[in-house]
Residue frames as qw, qx, qy, qz and C-alpha x, y, z in Angstrom:
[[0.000, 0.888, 0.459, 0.000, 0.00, 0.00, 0.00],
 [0.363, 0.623, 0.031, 0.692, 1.12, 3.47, -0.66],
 [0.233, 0.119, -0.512, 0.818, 2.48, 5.53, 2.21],
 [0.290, -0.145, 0.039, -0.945, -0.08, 8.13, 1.54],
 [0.626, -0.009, -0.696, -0.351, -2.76, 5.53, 1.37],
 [0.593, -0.189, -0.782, 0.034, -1.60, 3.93, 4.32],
 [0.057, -0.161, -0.515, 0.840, -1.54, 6.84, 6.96],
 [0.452, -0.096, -0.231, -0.856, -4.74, 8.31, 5.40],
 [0.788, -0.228, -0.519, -0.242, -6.25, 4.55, 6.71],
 [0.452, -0.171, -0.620, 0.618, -4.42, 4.32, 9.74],
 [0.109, -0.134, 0.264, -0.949, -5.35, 7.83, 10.77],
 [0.487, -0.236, -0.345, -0.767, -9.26, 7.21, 10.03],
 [0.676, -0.195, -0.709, -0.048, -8.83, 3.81, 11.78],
 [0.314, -0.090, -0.597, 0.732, -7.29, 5.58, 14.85],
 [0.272, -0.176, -0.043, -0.945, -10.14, 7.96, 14.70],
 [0.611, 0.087, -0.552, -0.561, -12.32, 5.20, 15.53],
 [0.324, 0.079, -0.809, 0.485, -10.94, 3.77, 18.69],
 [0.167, -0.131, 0.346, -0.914, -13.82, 5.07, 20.40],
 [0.588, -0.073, -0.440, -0.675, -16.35, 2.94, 19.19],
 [0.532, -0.365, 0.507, -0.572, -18.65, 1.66, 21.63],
 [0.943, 0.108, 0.052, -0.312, -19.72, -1.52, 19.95],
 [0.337, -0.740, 0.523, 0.256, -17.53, -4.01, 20.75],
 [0.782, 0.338, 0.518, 0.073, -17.68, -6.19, 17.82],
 [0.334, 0.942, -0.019, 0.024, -17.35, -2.93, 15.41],
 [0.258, -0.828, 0.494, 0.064, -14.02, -2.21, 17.61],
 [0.772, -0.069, 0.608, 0.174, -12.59, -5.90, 17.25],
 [0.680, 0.612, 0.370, 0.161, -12.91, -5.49, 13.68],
 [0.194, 0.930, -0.246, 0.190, -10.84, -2.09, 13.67],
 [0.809, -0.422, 0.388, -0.128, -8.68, -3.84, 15.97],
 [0.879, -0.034, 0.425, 0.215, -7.50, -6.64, 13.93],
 [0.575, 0.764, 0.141, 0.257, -7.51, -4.62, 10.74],
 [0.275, 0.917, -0.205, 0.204, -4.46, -2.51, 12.66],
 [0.557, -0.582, 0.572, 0.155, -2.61, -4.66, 14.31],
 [0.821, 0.221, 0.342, 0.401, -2.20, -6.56, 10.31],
 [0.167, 0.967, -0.178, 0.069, -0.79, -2.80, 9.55],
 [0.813, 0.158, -0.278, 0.487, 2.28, -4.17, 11.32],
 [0.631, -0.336, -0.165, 0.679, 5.01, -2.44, 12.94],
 [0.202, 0.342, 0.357, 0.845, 4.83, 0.08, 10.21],
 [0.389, -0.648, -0.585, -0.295, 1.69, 1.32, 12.23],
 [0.671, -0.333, -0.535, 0.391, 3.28, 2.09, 15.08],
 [0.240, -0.081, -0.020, 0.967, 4.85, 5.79, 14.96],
 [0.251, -0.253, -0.250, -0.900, 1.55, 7.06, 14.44],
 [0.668, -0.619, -0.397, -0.117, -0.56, 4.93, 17.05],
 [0.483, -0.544, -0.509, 0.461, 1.80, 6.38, 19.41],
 [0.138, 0.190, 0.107, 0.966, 1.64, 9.77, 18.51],
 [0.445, -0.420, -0.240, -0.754, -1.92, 9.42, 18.82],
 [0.649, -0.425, -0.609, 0.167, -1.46, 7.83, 22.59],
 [0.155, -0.376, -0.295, 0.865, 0.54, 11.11, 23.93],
 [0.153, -0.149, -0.182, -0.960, -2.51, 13.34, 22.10],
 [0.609, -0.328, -0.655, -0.305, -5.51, 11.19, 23.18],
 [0.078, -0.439, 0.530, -0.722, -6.49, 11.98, 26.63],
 [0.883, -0.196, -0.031, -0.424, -9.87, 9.58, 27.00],
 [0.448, -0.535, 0.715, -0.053, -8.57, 6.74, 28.88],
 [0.838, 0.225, 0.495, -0.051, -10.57, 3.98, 27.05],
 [0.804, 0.594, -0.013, -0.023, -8.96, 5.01, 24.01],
 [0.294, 0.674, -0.675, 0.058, -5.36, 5.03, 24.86],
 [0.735, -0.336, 0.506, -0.301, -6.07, 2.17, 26.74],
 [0.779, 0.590, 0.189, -0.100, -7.16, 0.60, 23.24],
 [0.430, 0.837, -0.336, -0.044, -4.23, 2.12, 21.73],
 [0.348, -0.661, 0.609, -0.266, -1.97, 0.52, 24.31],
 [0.799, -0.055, 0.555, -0.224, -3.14, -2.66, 24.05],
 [0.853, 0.497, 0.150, -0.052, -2.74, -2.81, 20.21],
 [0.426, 0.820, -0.379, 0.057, 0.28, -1.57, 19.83],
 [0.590, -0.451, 0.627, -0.236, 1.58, -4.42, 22.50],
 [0.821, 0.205, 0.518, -0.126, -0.32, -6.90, 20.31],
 [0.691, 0.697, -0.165, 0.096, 1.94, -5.81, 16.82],
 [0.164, -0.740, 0.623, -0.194, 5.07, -5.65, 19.12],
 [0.602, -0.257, 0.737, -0.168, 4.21, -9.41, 20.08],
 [0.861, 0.487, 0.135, 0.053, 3.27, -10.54, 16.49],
 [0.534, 0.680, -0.485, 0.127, 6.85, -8.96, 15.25],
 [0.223, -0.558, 0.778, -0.184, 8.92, -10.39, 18.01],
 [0.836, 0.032, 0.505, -0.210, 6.82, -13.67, 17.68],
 [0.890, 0.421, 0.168, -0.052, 7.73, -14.19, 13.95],
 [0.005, 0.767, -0.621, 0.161, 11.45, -12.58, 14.50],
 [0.341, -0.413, 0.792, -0.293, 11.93, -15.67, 16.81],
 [0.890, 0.326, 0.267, -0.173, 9.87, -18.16, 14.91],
 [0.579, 0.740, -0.335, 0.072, 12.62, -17.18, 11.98],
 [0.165, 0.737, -0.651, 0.079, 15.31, -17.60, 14.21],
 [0.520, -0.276, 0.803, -0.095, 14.68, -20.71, 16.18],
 [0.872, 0.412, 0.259, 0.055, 14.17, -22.36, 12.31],
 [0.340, 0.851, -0.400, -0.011, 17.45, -20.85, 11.56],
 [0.901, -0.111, -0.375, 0.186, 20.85, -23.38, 12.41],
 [0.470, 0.437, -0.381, 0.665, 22.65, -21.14, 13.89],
 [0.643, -0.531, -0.489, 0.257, 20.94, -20.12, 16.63],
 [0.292, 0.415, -0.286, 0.813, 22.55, -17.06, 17.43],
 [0.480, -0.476, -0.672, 0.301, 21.89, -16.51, 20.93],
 [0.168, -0.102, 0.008, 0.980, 22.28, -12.71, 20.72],
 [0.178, 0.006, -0.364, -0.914, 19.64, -12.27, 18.29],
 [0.468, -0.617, -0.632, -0.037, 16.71, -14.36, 19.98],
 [0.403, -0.567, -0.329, 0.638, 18.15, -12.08, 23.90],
 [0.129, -0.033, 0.006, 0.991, 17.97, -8.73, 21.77],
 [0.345, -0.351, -0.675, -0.550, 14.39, -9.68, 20.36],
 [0.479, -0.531, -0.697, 0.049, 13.25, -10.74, 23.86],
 [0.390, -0.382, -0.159, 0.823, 15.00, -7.14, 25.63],
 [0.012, 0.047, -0.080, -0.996, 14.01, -5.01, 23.10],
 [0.407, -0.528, -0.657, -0.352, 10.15, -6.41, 23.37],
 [0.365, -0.671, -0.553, 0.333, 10.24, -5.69, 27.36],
 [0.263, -0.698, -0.094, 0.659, 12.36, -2.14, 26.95],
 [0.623, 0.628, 0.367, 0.287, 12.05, -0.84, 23.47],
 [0.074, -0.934, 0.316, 0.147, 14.61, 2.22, 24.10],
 [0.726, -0.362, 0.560, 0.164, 16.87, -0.20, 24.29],
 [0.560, 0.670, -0.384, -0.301, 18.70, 0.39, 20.35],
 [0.969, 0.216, 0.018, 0.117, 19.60, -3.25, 18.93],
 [0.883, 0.338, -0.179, 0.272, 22.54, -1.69, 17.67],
 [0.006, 0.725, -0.546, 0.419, 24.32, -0.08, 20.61],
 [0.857, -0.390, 0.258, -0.216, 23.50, -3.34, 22.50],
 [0.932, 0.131, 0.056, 0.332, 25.25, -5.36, 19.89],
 [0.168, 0.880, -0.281, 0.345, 28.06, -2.33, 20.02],
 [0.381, -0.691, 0.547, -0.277, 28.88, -3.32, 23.44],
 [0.928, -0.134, 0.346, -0.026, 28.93, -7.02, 23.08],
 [0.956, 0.194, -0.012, 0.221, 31.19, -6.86, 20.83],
 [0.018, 0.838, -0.378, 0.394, 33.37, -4.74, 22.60],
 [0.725, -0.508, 0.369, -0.285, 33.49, -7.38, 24.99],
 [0.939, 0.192, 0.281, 0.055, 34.16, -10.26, 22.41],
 [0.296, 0.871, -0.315, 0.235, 37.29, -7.63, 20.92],
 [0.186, -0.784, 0.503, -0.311, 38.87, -7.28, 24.19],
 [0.709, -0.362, 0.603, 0.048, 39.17, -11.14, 25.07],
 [0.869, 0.475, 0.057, 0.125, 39.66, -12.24, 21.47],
 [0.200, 0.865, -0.398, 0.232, 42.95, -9.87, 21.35],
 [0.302, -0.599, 0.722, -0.170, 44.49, -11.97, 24.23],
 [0.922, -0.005, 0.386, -0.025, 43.35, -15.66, 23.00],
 [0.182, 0.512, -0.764, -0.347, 45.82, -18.04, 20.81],
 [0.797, 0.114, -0.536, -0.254, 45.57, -21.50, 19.38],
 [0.649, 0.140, -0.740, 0.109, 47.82, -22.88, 21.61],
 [0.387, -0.260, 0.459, -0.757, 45.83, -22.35, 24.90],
 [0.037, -0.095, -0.949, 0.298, 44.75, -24.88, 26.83],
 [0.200, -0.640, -0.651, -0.356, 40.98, -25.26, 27.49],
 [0.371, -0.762, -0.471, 0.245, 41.56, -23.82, 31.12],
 [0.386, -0.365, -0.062, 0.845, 43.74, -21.64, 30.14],
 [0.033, -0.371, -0.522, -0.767, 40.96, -20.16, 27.57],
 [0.355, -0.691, -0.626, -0.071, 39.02, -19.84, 30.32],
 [0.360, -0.576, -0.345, 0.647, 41.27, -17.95, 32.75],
 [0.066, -0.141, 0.197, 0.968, 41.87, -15.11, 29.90],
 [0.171, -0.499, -0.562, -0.636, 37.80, -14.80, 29.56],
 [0.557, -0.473, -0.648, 0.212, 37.61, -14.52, 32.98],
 [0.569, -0.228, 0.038, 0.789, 40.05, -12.15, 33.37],
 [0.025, 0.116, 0.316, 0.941, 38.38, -9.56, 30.73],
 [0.306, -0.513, -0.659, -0.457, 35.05, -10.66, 31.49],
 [0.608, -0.602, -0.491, 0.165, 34.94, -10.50, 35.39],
 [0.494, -0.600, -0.125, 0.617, 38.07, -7.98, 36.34],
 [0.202, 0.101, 0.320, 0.920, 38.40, -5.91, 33.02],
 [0.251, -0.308, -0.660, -0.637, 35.01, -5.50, 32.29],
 [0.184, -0.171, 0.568, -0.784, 33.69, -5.67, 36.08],
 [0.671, -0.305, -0.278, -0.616, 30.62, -8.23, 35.35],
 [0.003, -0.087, 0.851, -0.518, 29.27, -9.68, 38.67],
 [0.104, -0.467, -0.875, -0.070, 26.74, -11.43, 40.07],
 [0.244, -0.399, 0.115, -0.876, 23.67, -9.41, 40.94],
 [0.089, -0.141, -0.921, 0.351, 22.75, -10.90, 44.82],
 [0.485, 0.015, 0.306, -0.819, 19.05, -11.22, 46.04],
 [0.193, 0.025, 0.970, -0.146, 16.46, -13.69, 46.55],
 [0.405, 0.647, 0.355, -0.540, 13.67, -11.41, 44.92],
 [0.349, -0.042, 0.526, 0.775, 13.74, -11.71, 41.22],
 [0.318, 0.731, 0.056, -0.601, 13.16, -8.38, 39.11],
 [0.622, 0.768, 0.154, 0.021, 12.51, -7.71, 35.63],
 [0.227, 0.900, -0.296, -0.224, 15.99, -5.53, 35.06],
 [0.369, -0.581, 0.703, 0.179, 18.72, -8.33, 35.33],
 [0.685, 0.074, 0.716, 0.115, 17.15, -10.20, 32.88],
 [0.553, 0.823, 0.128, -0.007, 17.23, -7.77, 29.73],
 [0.779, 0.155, 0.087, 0.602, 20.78, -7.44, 27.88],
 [0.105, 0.850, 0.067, 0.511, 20.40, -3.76, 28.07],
 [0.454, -0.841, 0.014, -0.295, 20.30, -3.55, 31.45],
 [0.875, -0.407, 0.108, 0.238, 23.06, -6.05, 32.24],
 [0.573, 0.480, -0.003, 0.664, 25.37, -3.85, 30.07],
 [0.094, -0.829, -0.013, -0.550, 24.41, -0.89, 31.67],
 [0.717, -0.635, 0.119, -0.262, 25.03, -2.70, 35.28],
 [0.360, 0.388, -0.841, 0.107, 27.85, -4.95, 34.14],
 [0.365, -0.162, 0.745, -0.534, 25.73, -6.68, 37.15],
 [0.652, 0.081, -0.414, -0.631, 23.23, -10.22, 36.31],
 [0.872, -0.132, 0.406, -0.239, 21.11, -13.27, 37.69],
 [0.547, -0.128, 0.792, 0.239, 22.37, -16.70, 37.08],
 [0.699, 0.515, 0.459, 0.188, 20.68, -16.91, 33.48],
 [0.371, 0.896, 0.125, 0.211, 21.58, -13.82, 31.95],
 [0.460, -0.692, 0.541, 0.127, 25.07, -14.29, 33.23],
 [0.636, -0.151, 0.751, 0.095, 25.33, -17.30, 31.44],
 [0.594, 0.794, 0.106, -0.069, 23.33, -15.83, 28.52],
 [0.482, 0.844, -0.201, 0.123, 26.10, -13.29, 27.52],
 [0.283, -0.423, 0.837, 0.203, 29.54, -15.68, 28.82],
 [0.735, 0.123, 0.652, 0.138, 27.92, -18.15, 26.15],
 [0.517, 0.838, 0.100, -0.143, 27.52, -15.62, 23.98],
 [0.192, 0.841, -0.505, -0.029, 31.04, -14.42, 23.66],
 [0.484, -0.419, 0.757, 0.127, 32.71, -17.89, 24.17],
 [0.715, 0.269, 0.603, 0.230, 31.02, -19.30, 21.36],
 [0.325, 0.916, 0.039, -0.234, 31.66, -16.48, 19.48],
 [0.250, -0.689, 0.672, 0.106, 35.35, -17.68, 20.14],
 [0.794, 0.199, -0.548, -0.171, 34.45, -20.91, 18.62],
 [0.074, -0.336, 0.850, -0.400, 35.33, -22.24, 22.07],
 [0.441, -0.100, -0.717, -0.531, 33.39, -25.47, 22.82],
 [0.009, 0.210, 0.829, -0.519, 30.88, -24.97, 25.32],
 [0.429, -0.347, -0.699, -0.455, 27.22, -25.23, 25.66],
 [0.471, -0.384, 0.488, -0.627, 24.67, -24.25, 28.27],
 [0.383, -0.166, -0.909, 0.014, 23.48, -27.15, 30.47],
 [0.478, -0.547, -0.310, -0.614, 19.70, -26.71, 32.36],
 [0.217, -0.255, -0.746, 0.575, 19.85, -27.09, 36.48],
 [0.299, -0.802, -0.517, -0.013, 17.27, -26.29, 38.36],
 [0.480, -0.759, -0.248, 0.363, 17.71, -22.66, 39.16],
 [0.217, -0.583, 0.502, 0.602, 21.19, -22.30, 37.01],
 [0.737, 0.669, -0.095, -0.015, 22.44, -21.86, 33.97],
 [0.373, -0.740, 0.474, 0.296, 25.38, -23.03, 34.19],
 [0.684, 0.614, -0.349, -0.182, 27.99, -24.28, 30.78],
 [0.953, 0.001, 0.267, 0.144, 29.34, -27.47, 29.88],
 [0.070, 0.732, -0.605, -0.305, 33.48, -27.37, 28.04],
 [0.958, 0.253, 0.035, -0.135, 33.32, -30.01, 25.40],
 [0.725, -0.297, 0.468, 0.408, 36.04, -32.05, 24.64],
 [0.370, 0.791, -0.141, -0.466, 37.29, -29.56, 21.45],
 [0.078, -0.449, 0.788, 0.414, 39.49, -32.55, 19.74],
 [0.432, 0.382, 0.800, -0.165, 36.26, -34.31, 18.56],
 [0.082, 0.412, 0.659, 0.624, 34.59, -33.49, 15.21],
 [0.434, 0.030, 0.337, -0.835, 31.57, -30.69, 16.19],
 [0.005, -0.395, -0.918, -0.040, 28.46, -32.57, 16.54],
 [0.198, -0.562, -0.176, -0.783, 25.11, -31.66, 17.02],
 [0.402, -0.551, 0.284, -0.674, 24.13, -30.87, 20.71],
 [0.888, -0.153, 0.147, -0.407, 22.18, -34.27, 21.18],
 [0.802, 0.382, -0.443, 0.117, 25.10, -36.03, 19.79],
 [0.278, 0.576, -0.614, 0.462, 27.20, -35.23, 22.57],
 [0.841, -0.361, -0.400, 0.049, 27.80, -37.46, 26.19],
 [0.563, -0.801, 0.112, 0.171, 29.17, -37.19, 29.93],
 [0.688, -0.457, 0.193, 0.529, 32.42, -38.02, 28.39],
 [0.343, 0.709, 0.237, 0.569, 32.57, -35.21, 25.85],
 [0.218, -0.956, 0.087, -0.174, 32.77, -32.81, 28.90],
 [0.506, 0.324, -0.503, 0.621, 36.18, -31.87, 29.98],
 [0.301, -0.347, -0.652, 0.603, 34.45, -29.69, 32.77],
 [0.015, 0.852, 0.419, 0.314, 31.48, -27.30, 33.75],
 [0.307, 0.419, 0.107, 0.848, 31.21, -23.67, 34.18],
 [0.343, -0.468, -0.695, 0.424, 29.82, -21.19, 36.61],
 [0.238, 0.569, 0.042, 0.786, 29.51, -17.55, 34.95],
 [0.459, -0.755, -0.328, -0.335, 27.44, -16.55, 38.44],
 [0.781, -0.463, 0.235, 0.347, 30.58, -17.90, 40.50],
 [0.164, -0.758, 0.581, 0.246, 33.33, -15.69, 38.50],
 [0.723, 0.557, -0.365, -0.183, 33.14, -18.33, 35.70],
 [0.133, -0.621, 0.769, -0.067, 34.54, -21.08, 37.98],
 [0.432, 0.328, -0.821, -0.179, 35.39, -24.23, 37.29],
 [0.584, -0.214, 0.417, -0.663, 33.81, -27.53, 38.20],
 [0.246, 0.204, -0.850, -0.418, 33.44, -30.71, 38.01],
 [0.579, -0.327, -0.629, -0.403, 30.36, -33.26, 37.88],
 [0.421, -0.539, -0.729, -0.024, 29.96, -34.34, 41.44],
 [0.056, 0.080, 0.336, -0.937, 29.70, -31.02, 42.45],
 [0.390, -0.072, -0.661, -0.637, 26.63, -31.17, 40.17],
 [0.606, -0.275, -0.743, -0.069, 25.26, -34.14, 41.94],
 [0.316, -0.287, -0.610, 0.667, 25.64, -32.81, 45.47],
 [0.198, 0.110, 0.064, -0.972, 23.87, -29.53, 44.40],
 [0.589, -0.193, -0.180, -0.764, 20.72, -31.59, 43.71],
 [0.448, -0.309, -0.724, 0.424, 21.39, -33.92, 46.47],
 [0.025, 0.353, 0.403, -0.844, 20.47, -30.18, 48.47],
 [0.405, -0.064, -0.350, -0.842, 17.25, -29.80, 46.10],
 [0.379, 0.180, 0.845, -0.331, 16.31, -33.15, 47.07],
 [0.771, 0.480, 0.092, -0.407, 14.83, -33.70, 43.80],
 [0.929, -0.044, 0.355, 0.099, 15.77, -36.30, 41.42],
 [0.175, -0.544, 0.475, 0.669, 18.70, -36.62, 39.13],
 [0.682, 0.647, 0.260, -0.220, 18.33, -36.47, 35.44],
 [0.793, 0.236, 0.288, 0.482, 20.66, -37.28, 32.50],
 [0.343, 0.740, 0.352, 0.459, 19.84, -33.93, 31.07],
 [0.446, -0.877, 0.052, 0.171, 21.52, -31.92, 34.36],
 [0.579, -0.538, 0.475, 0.389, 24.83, -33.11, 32.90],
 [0.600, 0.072, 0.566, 0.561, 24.67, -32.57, 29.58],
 [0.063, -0.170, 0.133, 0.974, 24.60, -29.88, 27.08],
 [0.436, 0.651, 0.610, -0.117, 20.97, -28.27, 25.54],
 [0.316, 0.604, 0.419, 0.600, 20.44, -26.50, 22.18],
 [0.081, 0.033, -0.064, 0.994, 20.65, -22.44, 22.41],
 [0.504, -0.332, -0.461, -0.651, 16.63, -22.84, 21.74],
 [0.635, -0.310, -0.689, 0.164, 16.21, -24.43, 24.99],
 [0.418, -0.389, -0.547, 0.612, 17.64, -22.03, 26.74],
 [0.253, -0.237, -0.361, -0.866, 15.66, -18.95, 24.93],
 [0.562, -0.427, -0.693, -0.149, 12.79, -21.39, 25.94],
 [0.539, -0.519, -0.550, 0.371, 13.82, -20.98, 29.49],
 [0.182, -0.023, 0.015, 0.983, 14.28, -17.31, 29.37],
 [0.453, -0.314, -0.392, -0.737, 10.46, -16.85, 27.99],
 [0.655, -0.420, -0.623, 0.080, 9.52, -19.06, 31.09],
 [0.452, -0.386, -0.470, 0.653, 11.00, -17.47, 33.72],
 [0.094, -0.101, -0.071, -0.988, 10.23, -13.94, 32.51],
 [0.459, -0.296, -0.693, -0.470, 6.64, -15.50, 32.61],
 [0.592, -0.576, -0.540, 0.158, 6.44, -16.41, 36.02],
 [0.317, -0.052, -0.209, 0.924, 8.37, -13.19, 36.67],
 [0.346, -0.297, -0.284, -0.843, 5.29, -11.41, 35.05],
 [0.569, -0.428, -0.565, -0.416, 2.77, -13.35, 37.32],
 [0.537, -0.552, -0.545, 0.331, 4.01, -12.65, 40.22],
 [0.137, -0.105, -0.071, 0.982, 4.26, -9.06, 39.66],
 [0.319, 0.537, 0.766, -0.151, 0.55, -9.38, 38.38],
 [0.187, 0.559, -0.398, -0.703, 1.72, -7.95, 35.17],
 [0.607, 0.102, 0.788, -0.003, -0.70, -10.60, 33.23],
 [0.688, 0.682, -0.030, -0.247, -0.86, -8.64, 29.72],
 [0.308, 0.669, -0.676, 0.015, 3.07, -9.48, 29.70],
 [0.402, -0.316, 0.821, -0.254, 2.63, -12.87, 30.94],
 [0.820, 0.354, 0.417, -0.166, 0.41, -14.02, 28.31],
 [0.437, 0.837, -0.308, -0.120, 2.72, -12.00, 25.88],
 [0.171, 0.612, -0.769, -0.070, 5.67, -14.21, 26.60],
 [0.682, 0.201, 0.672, -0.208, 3.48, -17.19, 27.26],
 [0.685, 0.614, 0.213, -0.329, 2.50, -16.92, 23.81],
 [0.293, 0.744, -0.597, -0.062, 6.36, -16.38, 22.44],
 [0.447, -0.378, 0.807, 0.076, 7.40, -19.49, 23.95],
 [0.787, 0.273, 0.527, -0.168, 5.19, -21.08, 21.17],
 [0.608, 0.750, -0.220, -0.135, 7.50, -19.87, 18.77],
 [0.184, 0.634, -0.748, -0.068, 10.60, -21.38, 19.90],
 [0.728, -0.284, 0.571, -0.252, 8.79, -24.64, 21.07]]
């Protein structure tokens, strides 16, 4: 549709928000959230001029619902993509909760991050000794640290914020140290605990496989990004869900796809929403998980 065309319909449609019948509305409704994204700069223009509540309510509500169709088919694209890029699902899901948040100063900094330890790696490093120089840039150059408390908030889990804080919870710790290690082509992989995210160091003289391909003895040793990226080995593992007191599972000790842990990102942000009894953004990422499922 032609620009002109399409504001000249948008505008009329926005003009319209007001309509009492709700059937009528529904219909306007649907017709602008398929407008897309494209739609947007002008439903909020008309949210800071619009002073009735019901209609910026309205306005609010749709422009949520085109935000969650684009991020939904963004992430539909990528978890059918092979790569997986674990960046580009965590910017999608950040820049859905904080849209200020510019894509490309996010990716600016990350790869400021992925510069400064690349500059000090060589070939002929050891696995641990690949570890100590990411550690080193990641933890004492760079200053990221855990962020303590027993209350979890919304900020620690968006990439924005955990730049801005150098500070993050056990997932989004683990997010962006997987990010930049596999960037390194270094072979590790997250692995799912209750609670953690914590990565798996494959055995790098093997062929690459895919994910599911790989067994306990592929691991050289796991990872902690929450714990200063320390080292570990399995029956630490086993003792930490000896103290859950819940059962053990194969899948504690071995690596999962990058989609998995997306997966668990859209989950926990979920239950993050519901207990804040934020339940339009709790269906909203309820609904995303069905793209990477």
């Amino acid at each position: 549709m032609p620009e002109k065309n399409f504001t000249k319909e948008l505008s009329a449609l926005i003009q319209l928000l007001d309509e009492p019948d709700e059937q009528v509305y529904a219909a306007i409704r649907t017709r602008i959230i398929t407008m897309g994204v494209d739609a947007l700069p002008l439903l909020e223009e008309a949210d800071n001029n619009i002073l009735a509540p019901k209609e910026s309510a309205r306005i609010e509500k749709i422009m949520n619902a085109i935000r969650v169709e684009d991020v939904f088919a963004k992430l539909k694209s990528w978890a059918e993509h092979d790569s997986h890029d674990l960046l580009e699902a965590w910017m999608l899901i950040s820049g859905f909760h904080s849209p200020e948040d510019e894509k490309e100063s996010m990716k600016k900094q990350v790869d400021k991050l992925y510069r400064d330890i690349w500059v000090e790696m060589n070939s002929e490093l050891t696995a641990l000794e690949k570890i100590r120089v990411v550690n080193h840039v990641f933890y004492d150059v760079h200053r990221f640290d855990a962020l303590q408390g027993k209350k979890p908030v919304l900020p620690p889990y968006l990439l924005g914020n955990v730049l801005r804080m150098q500070k993050g919870n056990p997932l989004s710790m683990a997010l962006l140290y997987l990010i930049i290690v596999q960037r390194l082509n270094i072979p590790m992989f997250g692995v799912n605990l209750p609670k953690h995210l914590i990565l798996a160091y494959m055995n790098g003289n093997t062929l690459p496989k895919p994910v599911a391909d790989y067994r306990e003895e592929d691991v050289l040793f796991y990872l902690n990004p929450f714990n200063k990226g320390a080292v570990f080995r399995k029956s630490e593992i086993e003792l930490f869900i000896r103290q859950l007191k819940i059962k053990e599972q194969e899948s504690f000790f071995l690596p999962c796809e990058n989609k998995a842990i997306i997966r668990r990102l859209l989950q926990e942000l979920t239950m993050l929403h519901k207990k804040s009894h934020n339940f339009i953004m709790a269906e909203a990422t309820q609904y995303l998980l069905k793209a990477v499922s």
